[in-house]
C-alpha positions in Angstrom: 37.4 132.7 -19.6 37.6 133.5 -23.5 36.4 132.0 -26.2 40.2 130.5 -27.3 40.6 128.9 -23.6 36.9 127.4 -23.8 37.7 126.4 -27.2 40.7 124.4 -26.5 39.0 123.1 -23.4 36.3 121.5 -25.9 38.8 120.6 -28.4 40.2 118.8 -25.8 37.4 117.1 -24.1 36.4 116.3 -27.2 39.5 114.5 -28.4 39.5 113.0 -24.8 36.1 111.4 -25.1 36.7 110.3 -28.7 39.9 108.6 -28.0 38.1 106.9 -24.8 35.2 105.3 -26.8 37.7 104.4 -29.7 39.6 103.2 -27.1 37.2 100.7 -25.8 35.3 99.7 -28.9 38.7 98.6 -29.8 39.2 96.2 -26.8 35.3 95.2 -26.9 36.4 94.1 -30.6 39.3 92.8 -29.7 38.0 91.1 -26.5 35.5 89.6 -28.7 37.8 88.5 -31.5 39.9 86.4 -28.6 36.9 84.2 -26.9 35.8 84.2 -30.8 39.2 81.8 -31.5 39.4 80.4 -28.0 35.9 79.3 -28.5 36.5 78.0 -31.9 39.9 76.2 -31.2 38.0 74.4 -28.4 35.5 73.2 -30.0 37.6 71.9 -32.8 40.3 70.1 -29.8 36.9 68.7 -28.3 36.1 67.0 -31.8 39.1 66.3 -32.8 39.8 63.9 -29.0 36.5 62.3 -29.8 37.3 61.3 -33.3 40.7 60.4 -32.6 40.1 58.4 -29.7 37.6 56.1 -32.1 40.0 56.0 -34.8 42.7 54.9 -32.4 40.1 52.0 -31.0 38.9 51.1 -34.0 42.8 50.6 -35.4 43.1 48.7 -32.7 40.7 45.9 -32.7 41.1 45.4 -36.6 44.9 44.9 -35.8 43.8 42.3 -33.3 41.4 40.8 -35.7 43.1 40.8 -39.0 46.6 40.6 -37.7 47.4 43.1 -40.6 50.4 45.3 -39.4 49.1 48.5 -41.6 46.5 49.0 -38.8 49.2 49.2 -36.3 51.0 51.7 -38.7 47.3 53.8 -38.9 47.6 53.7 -35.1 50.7 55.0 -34.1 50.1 58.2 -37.0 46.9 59.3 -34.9 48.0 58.3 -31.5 51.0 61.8 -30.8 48.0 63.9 -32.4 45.0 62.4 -29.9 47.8 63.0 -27.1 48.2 66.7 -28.5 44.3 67.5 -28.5 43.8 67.0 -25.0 47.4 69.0 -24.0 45.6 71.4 -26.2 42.6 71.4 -24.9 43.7 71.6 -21.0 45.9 74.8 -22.2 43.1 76.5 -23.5 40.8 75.8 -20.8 42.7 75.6 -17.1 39.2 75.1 -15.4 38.6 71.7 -17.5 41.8 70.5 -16.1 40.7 68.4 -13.8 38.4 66.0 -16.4 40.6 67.1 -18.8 43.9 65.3 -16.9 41.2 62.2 -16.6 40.3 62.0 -19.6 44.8 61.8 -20.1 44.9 59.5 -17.7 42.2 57.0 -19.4 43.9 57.6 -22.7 47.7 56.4 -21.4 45.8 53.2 -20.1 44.2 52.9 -23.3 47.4 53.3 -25.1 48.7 50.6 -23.0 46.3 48.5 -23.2 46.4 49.2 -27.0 49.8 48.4 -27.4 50.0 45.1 -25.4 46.7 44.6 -27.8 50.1 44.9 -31.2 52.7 43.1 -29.7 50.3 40.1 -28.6 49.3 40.8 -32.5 52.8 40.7 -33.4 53.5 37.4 -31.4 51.0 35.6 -33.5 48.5 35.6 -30.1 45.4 37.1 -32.0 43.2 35.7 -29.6 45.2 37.5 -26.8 45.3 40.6 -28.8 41.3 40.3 -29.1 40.8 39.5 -25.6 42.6 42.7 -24.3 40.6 45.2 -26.4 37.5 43.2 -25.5 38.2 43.0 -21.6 36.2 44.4 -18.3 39.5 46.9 -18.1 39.6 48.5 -21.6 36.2 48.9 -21.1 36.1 50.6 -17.8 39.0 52.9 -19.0 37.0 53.5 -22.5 34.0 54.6 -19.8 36.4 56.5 -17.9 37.4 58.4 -20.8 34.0 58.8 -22.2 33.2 60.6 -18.9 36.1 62.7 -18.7 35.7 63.9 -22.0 32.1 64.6 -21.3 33.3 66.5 -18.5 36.2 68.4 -20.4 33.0 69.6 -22.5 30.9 71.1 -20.2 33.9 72.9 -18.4 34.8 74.4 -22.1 31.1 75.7 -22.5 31.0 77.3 -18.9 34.0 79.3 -19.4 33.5 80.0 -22.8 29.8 81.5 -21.2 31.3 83.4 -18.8 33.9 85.4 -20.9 30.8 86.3 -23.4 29.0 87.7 -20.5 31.8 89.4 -19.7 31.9 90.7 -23.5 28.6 91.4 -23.4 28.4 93.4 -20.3 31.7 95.8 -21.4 29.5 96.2 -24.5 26.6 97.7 -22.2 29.4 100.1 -20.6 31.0 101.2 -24.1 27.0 101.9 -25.3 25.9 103.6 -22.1 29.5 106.3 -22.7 28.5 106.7 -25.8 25.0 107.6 -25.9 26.7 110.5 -22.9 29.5 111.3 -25.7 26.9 112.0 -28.6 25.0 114.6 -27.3 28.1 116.7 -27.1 30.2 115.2 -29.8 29.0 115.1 -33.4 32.0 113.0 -34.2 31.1 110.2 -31.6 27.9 109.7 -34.0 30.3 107.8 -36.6 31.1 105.9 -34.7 27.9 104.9 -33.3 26.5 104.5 -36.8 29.6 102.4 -37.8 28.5 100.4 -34.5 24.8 100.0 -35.4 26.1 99.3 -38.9 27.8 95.9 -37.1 25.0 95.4 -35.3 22.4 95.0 -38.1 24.8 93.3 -39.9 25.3 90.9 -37.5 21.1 90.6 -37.1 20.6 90.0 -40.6 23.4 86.7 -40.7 22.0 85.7 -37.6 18.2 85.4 -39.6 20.2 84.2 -42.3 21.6 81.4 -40.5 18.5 80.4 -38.3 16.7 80.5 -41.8 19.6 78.1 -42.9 19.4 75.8 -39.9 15.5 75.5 -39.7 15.9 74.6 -43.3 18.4 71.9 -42.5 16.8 70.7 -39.5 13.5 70.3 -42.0 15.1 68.2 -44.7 16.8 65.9 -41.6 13.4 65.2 -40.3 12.4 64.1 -43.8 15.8 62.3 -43.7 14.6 60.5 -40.1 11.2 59.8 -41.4 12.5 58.3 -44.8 15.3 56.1 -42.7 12.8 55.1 -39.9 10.6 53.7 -42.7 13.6 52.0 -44.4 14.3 50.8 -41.3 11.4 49.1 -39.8 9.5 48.1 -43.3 11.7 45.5 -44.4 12.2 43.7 -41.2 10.8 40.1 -41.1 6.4 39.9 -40.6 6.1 36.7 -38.9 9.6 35.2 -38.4 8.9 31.4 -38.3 11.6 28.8 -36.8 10.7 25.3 -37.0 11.2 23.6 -34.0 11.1 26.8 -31.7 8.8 30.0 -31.1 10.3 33.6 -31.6 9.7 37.2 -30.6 11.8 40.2 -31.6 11.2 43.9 -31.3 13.0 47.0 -32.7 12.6 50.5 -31.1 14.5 52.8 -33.0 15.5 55.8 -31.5 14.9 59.5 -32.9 18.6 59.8 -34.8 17.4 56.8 -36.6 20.9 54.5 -36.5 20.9 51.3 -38.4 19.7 48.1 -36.4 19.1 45.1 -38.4 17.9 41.7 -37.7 16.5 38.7 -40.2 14.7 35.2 -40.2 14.7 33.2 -42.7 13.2 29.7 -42.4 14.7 26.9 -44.8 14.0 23.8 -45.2 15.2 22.5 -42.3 15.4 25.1 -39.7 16.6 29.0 -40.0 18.8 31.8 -40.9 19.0 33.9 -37.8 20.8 37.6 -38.4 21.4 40.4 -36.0 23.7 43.8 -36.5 24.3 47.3 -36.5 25.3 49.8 -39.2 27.8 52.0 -37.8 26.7 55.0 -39.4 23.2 56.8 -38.6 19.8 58.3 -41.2 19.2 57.7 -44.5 23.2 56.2 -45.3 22.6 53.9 -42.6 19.4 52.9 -44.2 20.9 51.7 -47.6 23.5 50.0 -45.7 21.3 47.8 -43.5 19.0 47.6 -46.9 22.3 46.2 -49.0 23.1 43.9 -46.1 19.4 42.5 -45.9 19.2 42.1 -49.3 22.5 40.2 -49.8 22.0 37.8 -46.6 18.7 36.8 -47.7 20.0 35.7 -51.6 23.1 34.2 -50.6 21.3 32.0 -47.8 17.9 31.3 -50.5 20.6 30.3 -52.6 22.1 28.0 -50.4 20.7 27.2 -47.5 23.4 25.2 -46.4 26.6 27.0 -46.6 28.7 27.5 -43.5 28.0 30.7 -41.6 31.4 31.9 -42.0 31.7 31.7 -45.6 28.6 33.7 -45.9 29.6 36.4 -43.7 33.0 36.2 -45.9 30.3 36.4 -49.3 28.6 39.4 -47.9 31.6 41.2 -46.4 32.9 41.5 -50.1 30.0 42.9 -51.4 29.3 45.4 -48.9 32.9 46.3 -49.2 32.9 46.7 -53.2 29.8 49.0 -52.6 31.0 50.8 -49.8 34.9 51.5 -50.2 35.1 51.5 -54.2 31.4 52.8 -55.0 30.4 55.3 -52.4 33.3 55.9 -50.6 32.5 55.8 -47.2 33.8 54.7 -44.2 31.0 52.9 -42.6 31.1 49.4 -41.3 28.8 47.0 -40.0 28.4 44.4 -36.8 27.1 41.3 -37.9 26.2 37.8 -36.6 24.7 35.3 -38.7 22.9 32.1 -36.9 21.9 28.6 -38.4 19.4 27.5 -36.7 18.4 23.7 -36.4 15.8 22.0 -35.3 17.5 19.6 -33.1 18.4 22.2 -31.3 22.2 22.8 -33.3 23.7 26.2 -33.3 26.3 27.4 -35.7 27.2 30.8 -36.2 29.9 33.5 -37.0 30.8 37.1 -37.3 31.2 40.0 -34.6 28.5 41.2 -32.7 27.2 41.2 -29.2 27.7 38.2 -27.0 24.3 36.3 -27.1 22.9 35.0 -24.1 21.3 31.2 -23.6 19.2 30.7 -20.9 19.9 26.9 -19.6 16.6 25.3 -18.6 18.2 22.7 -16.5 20.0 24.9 -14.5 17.6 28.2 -14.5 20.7 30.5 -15.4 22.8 32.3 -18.8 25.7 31.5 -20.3 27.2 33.9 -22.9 27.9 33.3 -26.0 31.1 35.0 -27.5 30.8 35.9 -31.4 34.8 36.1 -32.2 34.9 37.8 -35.8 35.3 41.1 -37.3 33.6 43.9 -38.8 32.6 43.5 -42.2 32.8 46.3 -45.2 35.4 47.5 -43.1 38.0 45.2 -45.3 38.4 43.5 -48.4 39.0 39.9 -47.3 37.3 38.9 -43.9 37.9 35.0 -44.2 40.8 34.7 -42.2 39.2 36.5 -38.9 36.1 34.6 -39.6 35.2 30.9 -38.0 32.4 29.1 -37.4 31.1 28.4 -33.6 28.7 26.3 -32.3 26.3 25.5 -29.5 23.1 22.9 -28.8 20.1 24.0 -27.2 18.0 21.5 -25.2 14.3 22.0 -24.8 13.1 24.7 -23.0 16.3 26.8 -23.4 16.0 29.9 -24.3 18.5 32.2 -27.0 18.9 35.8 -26.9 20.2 38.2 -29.7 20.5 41.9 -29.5 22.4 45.0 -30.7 24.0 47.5 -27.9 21.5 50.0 -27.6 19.9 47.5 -24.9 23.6 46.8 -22.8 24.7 50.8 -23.8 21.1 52.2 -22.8 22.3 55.2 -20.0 20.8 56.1 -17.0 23.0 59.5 -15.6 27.0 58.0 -15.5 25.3 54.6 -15.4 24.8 51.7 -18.4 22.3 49.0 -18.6 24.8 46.3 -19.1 25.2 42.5 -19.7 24.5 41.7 -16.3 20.7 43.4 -15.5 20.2 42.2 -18.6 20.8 38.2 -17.8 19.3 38.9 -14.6 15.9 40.1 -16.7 16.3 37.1 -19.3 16.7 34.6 -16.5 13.8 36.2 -14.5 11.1 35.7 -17.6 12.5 32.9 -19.4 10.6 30.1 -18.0 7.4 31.8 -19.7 7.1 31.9 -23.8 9.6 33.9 -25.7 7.2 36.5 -25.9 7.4 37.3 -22.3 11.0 37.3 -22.7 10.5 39.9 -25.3 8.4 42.1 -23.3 10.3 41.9 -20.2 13.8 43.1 -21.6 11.9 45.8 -23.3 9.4 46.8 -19.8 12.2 46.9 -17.9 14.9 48.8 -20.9 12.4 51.3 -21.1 11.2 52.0 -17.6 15.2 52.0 -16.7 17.1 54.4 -19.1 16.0 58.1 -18.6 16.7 58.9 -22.3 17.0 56.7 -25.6 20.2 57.5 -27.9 20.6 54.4 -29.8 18.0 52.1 -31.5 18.1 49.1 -29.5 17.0 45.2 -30.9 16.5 41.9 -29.3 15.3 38.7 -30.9 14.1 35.5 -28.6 14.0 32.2 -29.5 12.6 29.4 -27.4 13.5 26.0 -28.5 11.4 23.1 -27.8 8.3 24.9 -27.8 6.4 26.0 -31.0 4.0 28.9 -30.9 3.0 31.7 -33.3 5.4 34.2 -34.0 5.5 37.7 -32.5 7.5 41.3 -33.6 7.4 44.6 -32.5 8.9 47.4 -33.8 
């Protein structure tokens, strides 16, 4: 063999081996680059059916409850692009297809719901409209859909874990051929050093980045801790009620959200308020500060004024601070109760159906609370009535926010019902043992705490000293 045969022969091999590790660096790159955008258009078709599918309720109920036809208009923009996310989002991943087709399947009975929800709206029946969007049905199907979309998730994040193994194990193969390749080929060593080059690259914007996010995750702890504070030190000491005792309690959760509820005795009887900001931290901390701090000086300043007219008050001064001045989109849930001590009830706003606990007949009826956000419009007072109720002595009243009823356990809620069943269990003892119990039994149930979650007692008849916990 001479030296021009065993030339070529290494001239060729060596082109051979070069273009076979060019070969498959390029489709490790390019294999790479692909689960890369897959990954990303995933996760933004995941966020974008979550936020959508809000929007679309949220439109919704305000169409119900203002009758204004521009939320009808806001409705039917989002509703072809929800429907597009989740075609999306079943294309790109085939093995989510199953929760992803239930999660379709939810959001057509939504829509339908939805839509009877406009033309009842349309019809002049806003009461109809209301009841549809607030019915067992809608709320099974939103459940449904809350689950399938859960489920689409977790599907997404399997397969996008199994195509970077698979990138990360023809990474292994490319390395091994190439460590081979270099001890023979001095060109291979460009490429390696072009691939260790990546490499470190790639190490030093991962420090970067975990720098960046233990720096963010810092400042939100401080964020927590400032809200928390916000949040629990300007809730009533020693709420007083002529006439009846009282117990509340407050738990707020580690994403600090924005629970609020209020006593204020008058002169004769009290100011009862219960809500929930809809956003979460420190914003939601200002919110439930503006809202506390506007209650209690329109109700000092007259004690007497309907409760609808000042929800209507305060809805147009959260709304000029939190449309015009700080531009955001939050909103809260709201309930405002006069208290009397002849037992009278009057009340308005939106918020979760209160419970009374009849002591003549040793079991709950629900109160319904039909109004409407406020900050979420300028001009509440058309959605906005007054209601009204007596309690007799011994009856007992129960206010709270949906982190009790939405506490989760698996697939599983906590729910009006165990919680009438709990209130009608204690409430024969003082409203403090009505306090502990939902809370004993909320706690020892749920097997992880997302929201903060509120309840305030009253007991009318009997006097005793106050009692909070937060």
């Amino acid at each position: 063999m001479n030296v021009r045969t065993v030339l070529g022969a290494g001239i060729a091999v060596t082109l051979a081996a070069f273009g076979f590790l060019a070969w498959g660096a390029w489709l490790t790159a390019k294999s790479f680059e692909s689960v890369s955008n897959v990954e990303l258009e995933l996760q933004r078709n995941v966020g974008t059916i979550v936020h959508l599918d809000e929007v679309l309720t949220m439109s919704a109920r305000m169409g119900a409850a203002t009758g204004d036809r521009r939320w009808e208009a806001r409705y039917r923009k989002y509703e072809p692009e929800l429907d597009k996310a989740i075609k999306g989002a079943m294309a790109l991943a085939p093995d989510a297809a199953a929760a992803t087709a239930e999660t379709d399947a939810a959001n057509v009975a939504l829509i339908e719901l939805e839509n009877q929800s406009f033309e009842r709206s349309r019809a002049g029946d806003a009461e109809g409209a209301r009841k549809v969007l607030f019915s067992d049905e809608y709320e099974r199907q939103k459940a449904i859909y809350a689950k399938g979309a859960s489920q689409t998730n977790a599907a997404i994040e399997r397969k996008i874990d199994s195509e970077l193994i698979k990138h990360r194990q023809n990474a292994l193969l490319l390395s091994i051929g190439a460590a081979f390749a270099l001890v023979m080929l001095s060109l291979g060593w460009i490429m390696v050093l072009r691939f260790l080059r990546r490499t470190e690259d790639s190490r030093r914007q991962a420090e970067q980045e975990a720098l960046s996010a233990r720096a963010t995750a810092t400042a939100k702890e401080k964020e927590m801790e400032i809200a928390a504070k916000i949040q629990t030190q300007i809730l009533p000491r020693e709420p007083n009620v002529t006439g009846a005792s009282v117990a509340a309690a407050m738990v707020p959760a580690s994403e600090v959200g924005g629970d609020y509820y209020e006593v204020i005795p008058v002169e004769d009887g009290s100011w009862i308020a219960i809500g929930d900001v809809s956003g979460h931290g420190i914003s939601a901390g200002v919110v439930m500060l503006m809202v506390q701090s506007a209650f209690a000086s329109i109700v000092r300043q007259d004690p007497h004024i309907a409760p609808s007219r000042a929800v209507d008050i305060l809805n147009r001064t959260l709304f000029e601070n939190l449309r015009r001045r700080l531009r955001s989109d939050d909103h809260v849930t709201l309930t405002v109760l006069r208290y009397y001590p002849d037992g009278r009830l009057v009340w308005a706003g939106a918020h979760e159906d209160m419970l009374v606990f009849r002591a003549q007949s040793g079991s709950c009826e629900r109160l319904r609370t039909p109004g409407t956000w406020i900050g979420a419009v300028e001009n509440v007072g058309r959605a906005t009535v007054d209601s009204s109720a007596e309690l007799r002595p011994g009856d007992v009243l129960v206010l709270h926010t949906d982190g009790i009823t939405e506490a989760p356990r698996g697939g599983e809620r906590f729910g009006m019902d165990r919680l009438q069943a709990v209130v009608e269990g204690a409430a024969r003892g003082s409203a403090e043992s009505v306090r502990a119990a939902v809370v004993s039994e909320l706690s020892g149930w749920m097997d992880r705490q997302e929201d903060d979650f509120t309840v305030v007692v009253v007991k009318h008849g009997v006097e005793a000293a106050p009692s909070v916990a937060a």
